[in-house]
C-alpha positions as CSV (number, residue, x, y, z in Angstrom):
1,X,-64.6,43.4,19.5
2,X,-66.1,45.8,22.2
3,X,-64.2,48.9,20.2
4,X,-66.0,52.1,18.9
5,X,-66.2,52.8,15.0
6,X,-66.8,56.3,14.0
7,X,-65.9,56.1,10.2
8,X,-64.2,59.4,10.9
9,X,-67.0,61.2,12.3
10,X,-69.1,62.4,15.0
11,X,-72.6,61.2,13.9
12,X,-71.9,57.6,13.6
13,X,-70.4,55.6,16.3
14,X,-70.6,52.1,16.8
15,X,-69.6,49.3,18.6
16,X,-67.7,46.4,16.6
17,X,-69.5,43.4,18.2
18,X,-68.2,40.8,15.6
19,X,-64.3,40.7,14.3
20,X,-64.5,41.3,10.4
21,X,-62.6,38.4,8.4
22,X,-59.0,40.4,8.1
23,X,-58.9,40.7,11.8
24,X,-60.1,37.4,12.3
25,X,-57.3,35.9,10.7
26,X,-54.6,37.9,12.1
27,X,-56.0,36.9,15.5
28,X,-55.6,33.6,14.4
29,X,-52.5,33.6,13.4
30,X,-51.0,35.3,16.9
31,X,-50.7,39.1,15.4
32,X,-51.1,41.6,18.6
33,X,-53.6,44.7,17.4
34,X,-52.4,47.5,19.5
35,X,-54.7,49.9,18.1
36,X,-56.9,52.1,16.1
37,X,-56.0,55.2,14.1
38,X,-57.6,58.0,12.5
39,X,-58.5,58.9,8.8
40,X,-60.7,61.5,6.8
41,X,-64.6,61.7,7.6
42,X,-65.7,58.5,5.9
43,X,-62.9,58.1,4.1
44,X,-63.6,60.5,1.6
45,X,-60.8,62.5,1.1
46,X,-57.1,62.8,0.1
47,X,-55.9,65.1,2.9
48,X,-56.6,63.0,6.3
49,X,-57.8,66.6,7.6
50,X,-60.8,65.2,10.1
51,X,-62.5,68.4,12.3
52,X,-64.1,65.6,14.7
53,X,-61.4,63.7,15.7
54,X,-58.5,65.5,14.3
55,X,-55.7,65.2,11.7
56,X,-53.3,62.6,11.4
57,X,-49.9,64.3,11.2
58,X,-46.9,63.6,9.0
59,X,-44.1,62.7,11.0
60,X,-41.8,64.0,7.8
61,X,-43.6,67.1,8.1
62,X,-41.1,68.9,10.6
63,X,-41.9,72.4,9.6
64,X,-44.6,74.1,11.8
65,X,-45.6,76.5,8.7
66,X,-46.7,74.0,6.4
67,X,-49.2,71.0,6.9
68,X,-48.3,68.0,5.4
69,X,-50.9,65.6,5.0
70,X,-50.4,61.7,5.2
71,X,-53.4,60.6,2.8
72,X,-57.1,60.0,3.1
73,X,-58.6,57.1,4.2
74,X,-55.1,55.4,5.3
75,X,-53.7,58.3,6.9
76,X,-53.6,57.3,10.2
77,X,-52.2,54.1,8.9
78,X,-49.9,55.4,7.0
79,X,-48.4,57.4,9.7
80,X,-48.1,55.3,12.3
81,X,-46.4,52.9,10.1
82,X,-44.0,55.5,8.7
83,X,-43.3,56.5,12.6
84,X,-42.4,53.4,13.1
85,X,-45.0,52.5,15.9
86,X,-46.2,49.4,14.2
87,X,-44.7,46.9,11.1
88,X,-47.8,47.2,9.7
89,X,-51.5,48.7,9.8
90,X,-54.7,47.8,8.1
């Protein structure tokens, strides 16, 4: 609650003022939410690539020659996960 949504772009920001049902229950069950992350404009997309907000990187990507993407509408998710900043990530 009180946190801006964006969906991933620049033209449609929001503030949550309700917890959804997922979040709800986590609350309730003691989970700490330490964050948000980022993902492709509206979720439509397989790359992550996001010109607003910018890209979620690969953390496996250690090459500075070659992009590699984490996934589209996760992608945030999935990275911080696979950096190992959280257990888990909705």
């Amino acid at each position: 609650v009180g946190f801006p949504v964006t969906r991933g772009v620049s033209f449609l920001s929001k503030t949550v003022e309700k917890d959804v049902f997922p979040i709800l229950k986590l609350k309730q069950q003691g989970a700490l939410l330490v964050g948000k992350t980022n993902q492709h404009e509206i979720g439509l997309g397989t790359t992550g690539y996001n010109l607003f907000h910018g890209t979620p990187r690969n953390p496996y990507g250690k090459d500075d020659r070659i992009h590699y993407y984490t996934g589209g509408s996760s992608s945030g998710c999935a990275a911080a996960v696979s950096m190992g900043l959280v257990p888990l990530a909705i």
